[in-house]
C-alpha positions in Angstrom: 26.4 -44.4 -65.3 23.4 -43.0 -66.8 20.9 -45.6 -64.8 22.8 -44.5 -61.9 22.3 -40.6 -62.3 18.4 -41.0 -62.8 18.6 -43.4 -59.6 19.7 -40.4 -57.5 17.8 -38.4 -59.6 14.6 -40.2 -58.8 15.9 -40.7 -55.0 15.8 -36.9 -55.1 12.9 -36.6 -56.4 10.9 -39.0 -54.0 12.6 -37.8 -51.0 10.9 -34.2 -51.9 7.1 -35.8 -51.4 7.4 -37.7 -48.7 9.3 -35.0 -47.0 6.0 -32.4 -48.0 4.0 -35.8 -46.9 5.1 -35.8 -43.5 5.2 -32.6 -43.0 1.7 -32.2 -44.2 0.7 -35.6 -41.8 2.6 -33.2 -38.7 0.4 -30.5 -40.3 -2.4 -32.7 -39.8 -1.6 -33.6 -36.1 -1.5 -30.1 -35.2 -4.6 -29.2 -36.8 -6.4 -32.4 -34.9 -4.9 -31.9 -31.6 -5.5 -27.7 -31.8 -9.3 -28.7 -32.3 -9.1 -31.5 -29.6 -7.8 -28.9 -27.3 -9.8 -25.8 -28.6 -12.8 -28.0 -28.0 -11.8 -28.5 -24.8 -10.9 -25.5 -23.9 -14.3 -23.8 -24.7 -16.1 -27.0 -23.1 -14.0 -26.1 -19.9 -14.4 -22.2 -20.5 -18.7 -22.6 -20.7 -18.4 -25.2 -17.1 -16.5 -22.1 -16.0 -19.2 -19.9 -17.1 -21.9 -21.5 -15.7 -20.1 -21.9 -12.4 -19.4 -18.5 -12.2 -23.2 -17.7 -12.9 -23.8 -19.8 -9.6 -21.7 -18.6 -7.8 -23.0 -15.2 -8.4 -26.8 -15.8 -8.3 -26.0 -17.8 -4.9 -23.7 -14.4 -3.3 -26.3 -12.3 -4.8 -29.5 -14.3 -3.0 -27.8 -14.4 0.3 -27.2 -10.8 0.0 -30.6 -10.2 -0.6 -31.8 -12.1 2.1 -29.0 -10.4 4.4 -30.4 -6.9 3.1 -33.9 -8.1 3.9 -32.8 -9.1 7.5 -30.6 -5.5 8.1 -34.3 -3.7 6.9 -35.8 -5.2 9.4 -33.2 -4.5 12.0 -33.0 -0.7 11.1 -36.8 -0.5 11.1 -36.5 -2.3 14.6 -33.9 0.3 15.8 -36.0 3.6 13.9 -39.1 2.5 16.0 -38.0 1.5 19.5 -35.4 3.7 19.8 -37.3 6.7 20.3 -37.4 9.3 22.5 -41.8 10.1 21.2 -42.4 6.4 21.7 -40.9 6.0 25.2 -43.1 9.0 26.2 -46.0 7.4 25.0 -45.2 4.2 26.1 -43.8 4.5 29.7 -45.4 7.9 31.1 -48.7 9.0 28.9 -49.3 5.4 28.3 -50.9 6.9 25.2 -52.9 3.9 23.1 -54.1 5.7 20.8 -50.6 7.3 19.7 -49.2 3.9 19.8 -51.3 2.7 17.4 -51.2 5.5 15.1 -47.1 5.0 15.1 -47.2 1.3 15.2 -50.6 -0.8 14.3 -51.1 1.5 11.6 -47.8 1.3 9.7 -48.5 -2.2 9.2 -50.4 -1.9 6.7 -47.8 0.3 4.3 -45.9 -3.2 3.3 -42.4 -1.6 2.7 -41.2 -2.2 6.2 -43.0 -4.7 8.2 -46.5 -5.9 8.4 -46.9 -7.5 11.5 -46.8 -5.6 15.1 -47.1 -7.0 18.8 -46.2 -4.8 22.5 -45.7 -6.9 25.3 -45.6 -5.9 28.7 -42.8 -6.5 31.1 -44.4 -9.4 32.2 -44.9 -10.9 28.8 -48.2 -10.4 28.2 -49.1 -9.3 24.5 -51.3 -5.7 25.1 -51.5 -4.9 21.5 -50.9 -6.9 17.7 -51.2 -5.3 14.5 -51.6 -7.2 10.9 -51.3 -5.7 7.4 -53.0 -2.5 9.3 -55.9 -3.4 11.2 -55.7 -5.2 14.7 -54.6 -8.9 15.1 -56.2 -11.1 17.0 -53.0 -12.9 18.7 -50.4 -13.5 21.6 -46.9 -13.2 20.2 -45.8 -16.4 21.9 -48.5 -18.8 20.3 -48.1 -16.3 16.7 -44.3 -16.9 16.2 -42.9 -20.5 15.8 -39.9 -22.1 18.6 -37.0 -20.2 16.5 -38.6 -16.8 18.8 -38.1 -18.4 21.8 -34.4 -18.6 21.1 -33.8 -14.8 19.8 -36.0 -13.8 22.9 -34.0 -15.6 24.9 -30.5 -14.1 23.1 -32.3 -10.5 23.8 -33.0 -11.4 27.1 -29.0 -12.3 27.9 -27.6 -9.6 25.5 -29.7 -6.8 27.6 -26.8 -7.5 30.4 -24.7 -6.2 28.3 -26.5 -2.8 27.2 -27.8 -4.8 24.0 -31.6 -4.0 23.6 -32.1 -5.4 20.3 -32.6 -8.5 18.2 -33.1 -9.9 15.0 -33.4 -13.3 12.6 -35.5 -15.6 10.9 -38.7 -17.2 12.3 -41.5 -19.8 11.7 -45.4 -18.3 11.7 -48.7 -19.4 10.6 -48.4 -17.1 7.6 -44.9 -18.5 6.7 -41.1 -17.6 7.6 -40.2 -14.0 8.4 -37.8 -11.4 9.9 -38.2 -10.3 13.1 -36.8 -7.8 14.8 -37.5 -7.4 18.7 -36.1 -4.3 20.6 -36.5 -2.6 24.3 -38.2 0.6 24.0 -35.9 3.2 25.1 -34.7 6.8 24.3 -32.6 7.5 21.1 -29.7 7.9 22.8 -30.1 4.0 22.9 -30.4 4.0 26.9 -33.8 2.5 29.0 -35.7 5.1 30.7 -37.3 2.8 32.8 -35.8 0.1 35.1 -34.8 -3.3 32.9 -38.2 -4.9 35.0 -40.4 -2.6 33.8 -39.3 -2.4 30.0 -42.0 -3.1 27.0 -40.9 -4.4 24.1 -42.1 -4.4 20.3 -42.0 -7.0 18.0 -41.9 -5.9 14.1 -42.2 -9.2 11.4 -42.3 -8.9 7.8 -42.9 -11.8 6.0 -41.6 -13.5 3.2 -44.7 -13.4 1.1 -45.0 -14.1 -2.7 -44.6 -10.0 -3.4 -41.9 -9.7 -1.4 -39.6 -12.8 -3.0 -40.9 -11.8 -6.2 -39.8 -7.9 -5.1 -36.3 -9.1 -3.9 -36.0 -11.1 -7.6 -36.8 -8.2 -9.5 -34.2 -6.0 -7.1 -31.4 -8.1 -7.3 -32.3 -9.6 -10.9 -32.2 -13.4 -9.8 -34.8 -15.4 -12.4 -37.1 -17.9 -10.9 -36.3 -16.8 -6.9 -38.7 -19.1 -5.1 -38.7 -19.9 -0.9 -38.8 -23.4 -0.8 -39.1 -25.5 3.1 -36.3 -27.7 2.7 -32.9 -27.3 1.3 -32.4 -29.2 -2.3 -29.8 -31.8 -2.6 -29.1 -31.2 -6.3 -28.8 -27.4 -6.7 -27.9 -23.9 -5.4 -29.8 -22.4 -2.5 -29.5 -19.6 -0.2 -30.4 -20.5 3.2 -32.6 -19.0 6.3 -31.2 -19.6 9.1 -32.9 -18.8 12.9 -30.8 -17.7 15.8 -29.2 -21.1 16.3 -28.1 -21.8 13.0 -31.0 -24.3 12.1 -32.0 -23.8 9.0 -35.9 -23.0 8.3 -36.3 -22.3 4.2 -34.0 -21.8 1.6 -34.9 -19.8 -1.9 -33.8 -21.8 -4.9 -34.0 -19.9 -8.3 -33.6 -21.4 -12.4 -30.2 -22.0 -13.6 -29.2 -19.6 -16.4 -26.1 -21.6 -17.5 -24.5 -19.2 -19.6 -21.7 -21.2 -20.5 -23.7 -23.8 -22.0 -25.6 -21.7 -24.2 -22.9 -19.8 -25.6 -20.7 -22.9 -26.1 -24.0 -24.2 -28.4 -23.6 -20.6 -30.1 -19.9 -21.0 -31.1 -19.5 -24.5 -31.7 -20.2 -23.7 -35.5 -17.9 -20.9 -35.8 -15.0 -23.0 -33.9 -15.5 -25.5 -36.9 -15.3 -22.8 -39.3 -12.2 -21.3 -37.9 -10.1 -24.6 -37.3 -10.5 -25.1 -41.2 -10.0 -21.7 -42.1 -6.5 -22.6 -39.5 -5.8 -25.7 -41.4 -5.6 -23.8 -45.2 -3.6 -21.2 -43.7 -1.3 -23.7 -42.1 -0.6 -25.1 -45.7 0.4 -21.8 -47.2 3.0 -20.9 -44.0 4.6 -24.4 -45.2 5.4 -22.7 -48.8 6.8 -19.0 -47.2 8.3 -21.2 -44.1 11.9 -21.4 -45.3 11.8 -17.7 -46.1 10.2 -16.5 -43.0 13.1 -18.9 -41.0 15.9 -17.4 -43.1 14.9 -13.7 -42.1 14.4 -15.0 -38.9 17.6 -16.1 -38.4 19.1 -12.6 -39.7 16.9 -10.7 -37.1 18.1 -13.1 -34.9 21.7 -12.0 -35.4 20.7 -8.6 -35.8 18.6 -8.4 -31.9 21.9 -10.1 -30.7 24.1 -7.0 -31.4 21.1 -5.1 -30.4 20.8 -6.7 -27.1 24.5 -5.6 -26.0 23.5 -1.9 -26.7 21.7 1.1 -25.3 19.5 2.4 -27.6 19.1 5.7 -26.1 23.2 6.4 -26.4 24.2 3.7 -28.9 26.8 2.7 -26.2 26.8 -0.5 -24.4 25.0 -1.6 -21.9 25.9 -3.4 -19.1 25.2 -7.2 -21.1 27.8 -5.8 -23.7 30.3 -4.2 -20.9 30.3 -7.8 -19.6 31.5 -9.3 -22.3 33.9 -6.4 -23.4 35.7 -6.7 -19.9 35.8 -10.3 -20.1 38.2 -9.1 -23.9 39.5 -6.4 -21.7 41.3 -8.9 -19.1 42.2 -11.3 -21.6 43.9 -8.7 -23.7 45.8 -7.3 -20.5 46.7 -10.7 -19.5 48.6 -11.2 -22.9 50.4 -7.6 -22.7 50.9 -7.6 -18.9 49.2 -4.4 -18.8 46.5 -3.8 -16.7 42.7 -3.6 -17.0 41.1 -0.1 -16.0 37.5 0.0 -15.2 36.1 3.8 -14.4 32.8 4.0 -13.0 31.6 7.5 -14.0 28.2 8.9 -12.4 26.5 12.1 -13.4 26.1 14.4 -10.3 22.7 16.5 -10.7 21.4 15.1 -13.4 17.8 14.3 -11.6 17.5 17.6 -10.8 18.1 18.0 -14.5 15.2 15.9 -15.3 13.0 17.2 -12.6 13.4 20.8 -14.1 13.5 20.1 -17.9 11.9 16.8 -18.1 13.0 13.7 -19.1 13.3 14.6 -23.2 15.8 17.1 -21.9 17.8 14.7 -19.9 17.9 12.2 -22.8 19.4 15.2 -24.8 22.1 15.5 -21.8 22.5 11.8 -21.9 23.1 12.1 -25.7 25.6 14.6 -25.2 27.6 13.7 -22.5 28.1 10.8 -24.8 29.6 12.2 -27.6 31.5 14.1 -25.8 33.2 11.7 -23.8 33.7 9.4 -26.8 36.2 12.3 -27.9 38.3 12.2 -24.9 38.9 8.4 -24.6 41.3 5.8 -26.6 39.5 4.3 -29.8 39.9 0.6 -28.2 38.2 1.8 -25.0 35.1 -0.3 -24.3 32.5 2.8 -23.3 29.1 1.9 -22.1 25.7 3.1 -20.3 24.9 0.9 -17.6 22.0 2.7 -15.7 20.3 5.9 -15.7 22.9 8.4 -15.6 26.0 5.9 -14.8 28.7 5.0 -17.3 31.4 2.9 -17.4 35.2 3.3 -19.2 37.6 0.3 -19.5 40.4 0.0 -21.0 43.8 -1.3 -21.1 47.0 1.1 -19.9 50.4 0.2 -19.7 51.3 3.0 -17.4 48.2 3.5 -15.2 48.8 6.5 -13.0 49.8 9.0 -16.0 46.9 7.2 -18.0 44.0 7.6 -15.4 45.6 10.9 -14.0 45.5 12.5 -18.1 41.4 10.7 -18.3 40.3 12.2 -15.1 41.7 15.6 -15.8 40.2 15.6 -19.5 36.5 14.3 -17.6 36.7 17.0 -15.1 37.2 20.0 -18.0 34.7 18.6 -20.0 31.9 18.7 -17.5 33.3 22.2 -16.2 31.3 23.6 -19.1 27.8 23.9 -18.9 25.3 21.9 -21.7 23.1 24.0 -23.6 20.3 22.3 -24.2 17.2 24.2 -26.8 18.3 27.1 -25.1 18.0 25.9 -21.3 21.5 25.0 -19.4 22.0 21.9 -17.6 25.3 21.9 -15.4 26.2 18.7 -14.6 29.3 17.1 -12.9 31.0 13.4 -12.5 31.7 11.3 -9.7 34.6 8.7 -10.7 35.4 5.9 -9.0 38.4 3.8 -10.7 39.8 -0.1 -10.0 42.5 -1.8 -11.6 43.1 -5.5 -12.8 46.7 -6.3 -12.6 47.5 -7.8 -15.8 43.9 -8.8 -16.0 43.8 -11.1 -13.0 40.9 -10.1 -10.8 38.4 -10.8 -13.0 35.6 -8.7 -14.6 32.7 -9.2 -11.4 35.6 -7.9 -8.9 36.3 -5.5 -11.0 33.3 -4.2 -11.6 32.9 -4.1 -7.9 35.5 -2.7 -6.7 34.8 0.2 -9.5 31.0 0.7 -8.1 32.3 1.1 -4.5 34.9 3.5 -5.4 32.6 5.4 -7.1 30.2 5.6 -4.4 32.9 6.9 -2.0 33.4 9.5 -4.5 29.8 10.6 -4.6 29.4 10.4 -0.7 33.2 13.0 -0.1 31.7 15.2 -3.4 35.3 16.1 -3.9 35.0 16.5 -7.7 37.8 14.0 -8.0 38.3 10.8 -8.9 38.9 8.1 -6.1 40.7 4.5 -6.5 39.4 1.6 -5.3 41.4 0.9 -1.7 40.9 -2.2 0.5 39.8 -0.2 3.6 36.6 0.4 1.3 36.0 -3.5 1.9 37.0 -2.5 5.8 34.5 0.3 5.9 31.7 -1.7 4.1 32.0 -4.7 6.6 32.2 -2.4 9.5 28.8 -1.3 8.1 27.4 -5.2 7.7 28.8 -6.0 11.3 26.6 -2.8 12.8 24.0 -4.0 11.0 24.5 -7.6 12.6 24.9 -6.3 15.4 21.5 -4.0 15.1 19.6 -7.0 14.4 20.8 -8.7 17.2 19.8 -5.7 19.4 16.3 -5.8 18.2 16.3 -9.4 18.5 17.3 -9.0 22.3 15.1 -6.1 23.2 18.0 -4.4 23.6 17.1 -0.6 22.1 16.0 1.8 24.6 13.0 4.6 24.2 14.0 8.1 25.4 11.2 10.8 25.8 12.1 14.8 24.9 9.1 16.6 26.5 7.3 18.9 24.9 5.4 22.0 26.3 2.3 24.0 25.3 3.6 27.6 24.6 0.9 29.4 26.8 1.1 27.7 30.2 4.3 26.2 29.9 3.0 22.8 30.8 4.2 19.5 29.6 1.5 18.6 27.0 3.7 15.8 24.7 6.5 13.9 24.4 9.2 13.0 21.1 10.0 9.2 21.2 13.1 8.9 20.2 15.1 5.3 19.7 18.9 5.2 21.9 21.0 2.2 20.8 24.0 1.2 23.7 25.6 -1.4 21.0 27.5 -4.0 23.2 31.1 -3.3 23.8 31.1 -0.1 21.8 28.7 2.6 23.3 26.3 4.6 22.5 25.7 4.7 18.7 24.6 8.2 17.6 20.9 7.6 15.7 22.1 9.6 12.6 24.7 6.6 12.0 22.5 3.1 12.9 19.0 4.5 11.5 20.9 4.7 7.9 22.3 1.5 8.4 19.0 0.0 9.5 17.2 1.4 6.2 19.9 0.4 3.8 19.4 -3.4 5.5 15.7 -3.6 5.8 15.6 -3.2 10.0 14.0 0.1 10.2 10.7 -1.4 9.8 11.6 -3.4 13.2 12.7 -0.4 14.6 9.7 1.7 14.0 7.4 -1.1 15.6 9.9 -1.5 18.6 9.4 2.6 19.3 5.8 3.1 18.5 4.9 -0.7 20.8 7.4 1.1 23.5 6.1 4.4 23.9 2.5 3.9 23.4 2.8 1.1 26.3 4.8 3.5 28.3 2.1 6.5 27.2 -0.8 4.5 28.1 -0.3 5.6 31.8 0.1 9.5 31.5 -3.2 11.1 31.1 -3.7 13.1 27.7 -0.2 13.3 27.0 0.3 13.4 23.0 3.2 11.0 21.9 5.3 12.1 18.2 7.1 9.2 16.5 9.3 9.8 13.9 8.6 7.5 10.5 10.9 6.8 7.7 9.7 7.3 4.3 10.7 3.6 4.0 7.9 2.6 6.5 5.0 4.4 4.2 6.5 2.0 1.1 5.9 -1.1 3.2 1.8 -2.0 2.3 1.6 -3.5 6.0 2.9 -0.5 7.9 -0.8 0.8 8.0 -2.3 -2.3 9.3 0.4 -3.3 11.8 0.3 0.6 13.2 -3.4 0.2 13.7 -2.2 -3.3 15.6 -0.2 -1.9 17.8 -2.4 0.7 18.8 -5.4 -1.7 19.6 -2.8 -4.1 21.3 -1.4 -0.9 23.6 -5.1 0.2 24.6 -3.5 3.8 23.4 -6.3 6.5 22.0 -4.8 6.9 17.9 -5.7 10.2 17.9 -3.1 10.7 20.8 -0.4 9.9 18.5 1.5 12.0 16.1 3.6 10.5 13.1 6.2 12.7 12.3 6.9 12.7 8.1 10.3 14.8 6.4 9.6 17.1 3.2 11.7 14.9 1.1 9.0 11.8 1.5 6.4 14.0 -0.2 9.0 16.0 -2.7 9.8 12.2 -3.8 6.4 10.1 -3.6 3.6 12.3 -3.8 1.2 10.2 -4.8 2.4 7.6 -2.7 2.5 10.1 0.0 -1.3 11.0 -0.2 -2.8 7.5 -0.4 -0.1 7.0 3.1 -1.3 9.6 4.8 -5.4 9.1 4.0 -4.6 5.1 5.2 -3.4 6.6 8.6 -5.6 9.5 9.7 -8.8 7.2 8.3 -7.4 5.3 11.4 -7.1 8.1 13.8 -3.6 8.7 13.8 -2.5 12.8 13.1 1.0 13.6 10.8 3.0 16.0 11.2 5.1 17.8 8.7 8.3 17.3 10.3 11.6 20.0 9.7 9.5 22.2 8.0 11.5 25.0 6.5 14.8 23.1 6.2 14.7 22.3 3.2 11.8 22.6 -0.1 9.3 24.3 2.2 6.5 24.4 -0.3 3.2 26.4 0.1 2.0 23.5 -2.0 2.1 20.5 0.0 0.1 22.8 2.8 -2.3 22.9 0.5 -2.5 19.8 -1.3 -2.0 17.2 1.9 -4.0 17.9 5.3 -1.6 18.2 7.7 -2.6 17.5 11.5 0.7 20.0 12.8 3.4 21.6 11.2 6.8 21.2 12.9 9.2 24.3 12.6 13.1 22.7 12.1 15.7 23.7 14.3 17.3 26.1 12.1 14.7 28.7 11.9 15.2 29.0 15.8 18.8 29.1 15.7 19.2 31.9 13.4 17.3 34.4 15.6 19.5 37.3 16.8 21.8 36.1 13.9 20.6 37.4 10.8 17.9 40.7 10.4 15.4 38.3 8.3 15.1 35.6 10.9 12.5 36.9 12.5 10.8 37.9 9.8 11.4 34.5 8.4 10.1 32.6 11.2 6.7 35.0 11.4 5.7 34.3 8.1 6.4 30.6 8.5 4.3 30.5 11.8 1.7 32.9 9.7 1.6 30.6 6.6 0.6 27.8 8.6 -2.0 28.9 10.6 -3.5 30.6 7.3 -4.2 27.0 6.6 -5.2 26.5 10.0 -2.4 24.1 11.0 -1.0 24.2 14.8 3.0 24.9 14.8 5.7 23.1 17.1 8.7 24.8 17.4 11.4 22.8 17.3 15.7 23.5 19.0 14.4 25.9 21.8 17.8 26.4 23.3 16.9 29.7 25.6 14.1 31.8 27.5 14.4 34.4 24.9 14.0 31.8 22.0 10.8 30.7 23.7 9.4 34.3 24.4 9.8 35.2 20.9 8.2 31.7 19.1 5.8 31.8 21.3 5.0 35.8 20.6 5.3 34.5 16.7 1.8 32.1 17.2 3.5 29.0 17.6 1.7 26.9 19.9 3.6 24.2 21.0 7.9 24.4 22.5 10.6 21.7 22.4 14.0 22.0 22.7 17.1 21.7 25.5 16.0 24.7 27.4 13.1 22.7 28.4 14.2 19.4 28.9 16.7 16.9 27.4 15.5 13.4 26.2 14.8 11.2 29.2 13.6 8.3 30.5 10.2 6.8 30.3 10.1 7.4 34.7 11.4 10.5 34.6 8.3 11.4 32.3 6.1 9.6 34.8 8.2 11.8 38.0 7.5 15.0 36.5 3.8 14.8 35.6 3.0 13.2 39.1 4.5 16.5 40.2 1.6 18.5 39.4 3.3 21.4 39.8 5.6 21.0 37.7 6.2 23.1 34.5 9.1 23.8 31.8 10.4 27.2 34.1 11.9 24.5 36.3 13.5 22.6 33.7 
């Protein structure tokens, strides 16, 4: 017995050093392989390096030489395109001016120091080199690359073109040459295209200048060499044809290579340094997996809650409705899920700020732990939404007693360090029979209850009902049917006209979208543009309307065209570039085109708003602020975003002859925006009287039924070919 006790006992103690054996030997491994791959790693990371360098120093050369070439091409344009020269040149014939302006500059070096004139006919009546004259003709001086741009000049003045440039061959090496038409500085010949002289300005690409255009653009070693390298980087000169006539090459810095050298010691260092540290983890490794394993357990329970109101979230409200059901199953009871969302409470946050709202958050939670049944599953599952299950025998009486208890509690304002916050709750309430419809129905069914409850802001709470499900595939089946229209071409464009305030005369139009859905009518736009934003068509739409009316538009003269965008539109990134598109595809001017923009977009996205809005006018389009006075009417965004127009909503005209303060109302509207200089529309012109008094008020622009209703595209085109025809026969 004894021999067998110290057998285990020495099995034991065996097992414990080969067990810290191979674990050291993995130890080992990883240390071996980490080094391999570090090694590796920096090895790749200095190839990188080094490729990135030449990269760089080969962008960097060809910009240089690109620069060189646009210096030349700007001198060309400052000194043939001149209104002095052409004087001197075609009617004083003055030499001596000509060779101040020209000949002389030659010898300043900074922008070209070679200078021919030929004559119509070709012949070369003056040369210039490094400031005194040149012996030379221009067609023996510049190599067979001239003859090509000469020729490319020679076409390209067919098409009001009077200027080249490239690279060509010389005696004295390659150079830049620019060779331009003299003409006025408008751009335009003052003399018949027979009886035009040209001038030919070359700088070369001497030593001092390569060495100049190294020190610029801080390239070491920048050389021109004749023929391009096999086995390194270059930047190429290339004539008009593409051949290629030099190339510079410059030394390879190869930063990666030098700093890989730099570190390799300190890499050796480190992985050692790795290795001893490795060893001590393996002692404080069981303790470090032991607390692990309680954090673990600790960040599971923490995972099902929401920190801010200690409730759960929805990961926890899952798994408590799955308990929920199972529990009603077993009673046959039933499982009651109430979605609860806070009404107002962004306006809470806008107007405290968001420590305030978490304060509301907090209390609207322990308030409503109060009112509900200790096994009642209660958790956040959004900003401001909540959710209540629980399991009720009776479950009229016992959702009736819960929404009356909700309903008083939030009748009370919160006082909140000394501010008040009134908020309310919009309830919407499904029911598992005896647990049976699962916890992702139910949850569903709960959310779309509770929606309908926001959207009739009854106060109330409303029960899940089938004809939700009816309502909400009504909804998908107008969208299919949406898409199917736009699919089809099947919208239609109307046009409401609109009139300058002075003479009466049509000076614009309103594009507005008309949808005659197949077998049902005409859908009113306030219904179907919804739908389209809430299933990602109003994009489509907006491209359908603004292609449509600007095709239409192109064919009445200065007619302004206003198209209403969604603030949806602005969020997509390509709505900018496929506007411009359009425009350029339609032929229409962009400054002939007004985009029409709600308060709400900038009350919600301001920033978002002001990068929008510089995108479009940088690309000619004008904005309008669109129902102004409706609804936030702020002096601010006036001021802070450059509105194009202002557009005065509906309800401003209405009230006139209603209330005492309408007129006054609309005056200082009308009076704040031209203070910033903005043009005003008046929008819901219903009568002469209406117009008379807008019109008195400084608005500048009418629109409305008394004019003209919405019409067709033709009927546009029948009443401006009337020329006669203004709004007083509308």
């Amino acid at each position: 017995m004894v021999v067998s006790s110290e057998s285990r006992i020495g099995g034991r103690t065996l097992r414990a050093p080969l067990m810290v054996t191979l674990v050291l030997i993995v130890f080992a491994a990883v240390v071996a392989g980490g080094t391999v791959l570090i090694l590796t790693a920096i090895s790749n990371m200095a190839f990188h390096a080094n490729s990135l360098d030449t990269q760089r120093a080969q962008q960097t050369a060809s910009g240089a030489l690109a620069s060189f070439e646009q210096q030349i091409a700007s001198a060309t344009s400052d000194y043939s395109a001149w209104d002095d020269a052409a004087k001197a040149v075609y009617v004083d014939r003055d030499r001596d001016w000509i060779e101040k302006n020209y000949g002389v500059f030659t010898g300043a070096g900074t922008l070209f120091d070679t200078y021919f004139m030929v004559t119509p006919g070709g012949d070369t009546t003056m040369a210039y080199k490094d400031g005194a004259p040149f012996s030379a003709r221009f067609d023996t001086y510049f190599g067979p690359s001239f003859d090509a741009l000469r020729a490319g000049l020679v076409s390209d003045m067919a098409r009001g073109v009077y200027q080249k440039t490239g690279f060509v061959e010389t005696p004295d090496g390659l150079a830049v040459v620019g060779i331009a038409a003299v003409r006025s500085s408008q751009g335009a010949l003052t003399v018949a295209k027979d009886k035009v002289t040209f001038v030919i300005l070359a700088r070369h690409l001497s030593d001092a200048v390569v060495n100049q255009l190294a020190h610029n653009y801080i390239i070491d070693g920048l050389r021109l060499v004749p023929n391009v390298p096999s086995d390194r980087p270059f930047a190429a000169m290339r004539n008009s044809k593409g051949d290629i006539l030099g190339a510079f090459v410059w030394d390879l810095r190869e930063p990666g290579t030098r700093s890989y050298r730099q570190v390799l010691p300190m890499v050796g260092w480190g992985i050692a340094v790795i290795g001893f540290v490795l060893l001590g983890l393996l002692a404080s490794g069981s303790v470090i997996v032991r607390r692990l394993m309680a954090d673990e357990r600790a960040a599971r329970k923490l995972s099902k809650q929401d920190q801010l109101s200690g409730l759960l979230n929805r990961s926890g409200l899952n798994d408590a409705l799955d308990e929920i059901e199972a529990q009603a199953a077993r009673s046959h009871r039933d499982a009651v899920l109430i979605y609860l969302d806070l009404d107002r409470f962004k306006d809470v946050n806008d107007a405290y700020g968001h420590s305030v709202g978490d304060q509301l958050i907090r209390g609207v939670t322990a308030g409503l732990k109060h009112l509900l049944p200790q096994d009642a599953a209660f958790a956040r599952i959004g900003g401001d939404e909540f959710a209540i299950a629980i399991v009720c025998k009776d479950t009229q009486s016992c959702c009736a007693a819960l929404e009356q208890a909700v309903i008083a509690f939030f009748k009370e304002p919160f006082i909140i360090g000394g501010r008040l916050a009134s908020v309310g709750a919009s309830m919407g309430i499904a029911v598992s029979s005896q647990g049976t419809l699962g916890s992702a129905e139910l949850l569903r069914r709960a959310d779309m209850a509770m929606y309908r409850a926001k959207a009739t802001r009854s106060g109330r709470a409303v029960f899940y009902q089938p004809s939700m499900d009816e309502d909400r595939e009504a909804r998908v089946n107008m969208a299919n049917d949406l898409r199917l229209a736009l699919d089809k071409d099947a919208l239609t464009v109307v046009y409401q006209p609109i009139f300058d305030a002075h003479t009466r005369m049509m000076c614009g139009v309103e594009a507005l979208v008309r949808w005659n859905r197949a077998g049902q009518g005409f859908v009113a736009p306030d219904i179907f543009i919804p739908i389209a934003e809430d299933n990602g068509l109003i994009g489509r739409i907006g491209e359908f309307v603004m292609r449509h009316a600007l095709t239409e538009a192109a064919k009445w003269p200065r007619i302004s065209v206003a198209i209403n965008i969604s603030p949806l539109q602005l969020h997509d990134a390509s709505f900018v570039g496929s506007a411009a598109a359009i425009i350029d595809a339609c032929g229409f001017p962009a400054d002939r085109v007004i985009l029409e923009l709600t308060e709400g977009f900038f009350v919600r996205n301001p920033d978002r708003a002001k990068h929008s809005m510089a995108q479009l006018q940088r690309n000619g389009f004008r904005i309008a602020l669109d129902d102004f006075g409706s609804g936030f009417s702020s002096v601010g965004y006036l001021r802070e975003f450059g509105f194009d127009r202002l557009k005065i909503d509906r309800s401003l005209v209405h009230a006139l002859g209603k209330t005492e303060k309408a007129g006054d109302l609309l005056k200082a509207t009308v009076a704040l925006a031209s203070s910033f200089d903005i043009p005003v529309t008046a929008e819901g012109i219903e009568t002469l009287a209406q117009a008379d008094y807008v019109s008195e008020c400084g608005c500048d622009e009418l629109q409305g039924f008394f004019f003209s209703r919405p019409v067709s595209g033709e009927e546009i085109s029948r009443m401006l070919a009337d020329t006669g025809w203004t709004a007083s026969v509308a």
